[in-house]
N, C-alpha and C positions, 0 to 999 in steps of 0.2 A: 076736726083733727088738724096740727096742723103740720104738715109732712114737704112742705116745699125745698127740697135738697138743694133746688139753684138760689136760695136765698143767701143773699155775704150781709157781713156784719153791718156796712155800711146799712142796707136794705130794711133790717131789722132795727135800725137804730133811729133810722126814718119815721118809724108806726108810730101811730099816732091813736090806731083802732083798738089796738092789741097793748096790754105792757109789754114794754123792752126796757132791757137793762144791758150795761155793757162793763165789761171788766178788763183789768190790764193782762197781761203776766205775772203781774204779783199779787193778782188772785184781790185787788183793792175797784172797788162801785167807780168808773167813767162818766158813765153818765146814766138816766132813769128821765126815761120820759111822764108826763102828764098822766096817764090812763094807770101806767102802775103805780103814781102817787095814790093816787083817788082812789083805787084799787086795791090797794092794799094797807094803805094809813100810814104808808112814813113820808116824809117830806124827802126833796133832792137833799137839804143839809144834810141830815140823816144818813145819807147812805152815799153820796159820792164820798170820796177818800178814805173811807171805813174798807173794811174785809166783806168780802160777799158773803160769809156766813153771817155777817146779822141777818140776813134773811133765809138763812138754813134753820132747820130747827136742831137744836141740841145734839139730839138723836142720831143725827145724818152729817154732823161736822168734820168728824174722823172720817168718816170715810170721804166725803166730799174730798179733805184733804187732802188723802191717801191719790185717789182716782187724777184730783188735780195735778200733784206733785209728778206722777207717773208720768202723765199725758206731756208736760212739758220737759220730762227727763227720756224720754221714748219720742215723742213727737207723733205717736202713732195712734189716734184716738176711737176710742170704743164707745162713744155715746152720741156725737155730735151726728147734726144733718137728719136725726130720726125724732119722734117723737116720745119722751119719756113723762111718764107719770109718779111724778115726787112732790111732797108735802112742800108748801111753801112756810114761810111764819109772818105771820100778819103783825102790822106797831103794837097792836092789842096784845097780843100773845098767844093768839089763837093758830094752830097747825092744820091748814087745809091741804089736801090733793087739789094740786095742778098741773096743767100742762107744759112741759117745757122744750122749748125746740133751742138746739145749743148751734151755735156756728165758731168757729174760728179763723183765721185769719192770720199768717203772718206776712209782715210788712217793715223793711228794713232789720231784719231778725227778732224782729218782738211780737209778740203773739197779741192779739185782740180778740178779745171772744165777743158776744151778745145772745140773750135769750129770749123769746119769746116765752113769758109764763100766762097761761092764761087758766082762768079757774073752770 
C-alpha cells in the first residue's frame, strides 16, 4: 500500500522502484520515469507534453476533469496524500486497477502534482 503522506513531488518523482508520473497545473505529463515506461507501454514521447488523461481511461476523463478543475479553483484537495484505487489505461488499450498515491505542491503559484501508480 502505498500511504507515505510525507512524500512531496520532488520525492516521488525521484522513484525509480515504483512508476511516477508528474503533471503541470494544466493538467499536461512533466515528466514519467523508466519503471512506468516499461510498466505500462508508452514511451516518455508519448506522454510528456500531452494531457494526463491519455492515461485515464475514457470512462474516468470527465470526472478526472471535473475533480481537477475544482482542486485548482478551490485549492482545497480531496484525494491527495492517500491512497486510491483507479483504473489506469495501458499503450495497448487495456484498463487495469491501480494504485495511486497523488501529491501536490505549490511553488511560485503554480501547482505541481506527481503520482505514484503502481498495479
Amino acid at each position: 500500500m502505498l500511504d507515505n503522506a510525507d512524500m512531496s513531488v520532488d520525492k516521488i518523482l525521484a522513484q525509480e522502484a515504483i512508476p511516477a508520473i508528474g503533471v503541470d497545473d494544466k493538467g499536461d505529463v512533466t515528466s514519467v520515469n523508466g519503471c512506468f515506461t516499461r510498466e505500462y507501454g508508452w514511451s516518455r514521447a508519448e506522454l510528456v507534453g500531452k494531457p494526463l488523461t491519455t492515461i485515464i481511461p475514457p470512462a474516468m476523463r470527465e470526472t478526472h476533469s471535473v475533480g481537477f478543475s475544482r482542486f485548482l479553483a478551490t485549492e482545497k484537495p480531496r484525494l491527495l496524500g492517500r491512497s486510491l484505487r483507479l483504473p489506469v489505461l495501458f499503450k495497448d488499450g487495456r484498463e487495469l486497477p491501480a494504485e495511486h498515491f497523488i501529491m501536490a505542491e505549490k511553488q511560485g503559484g503554480t501547482w505541481r502534482l506527481a503520482a505514484l501508480i503502481r498495479r
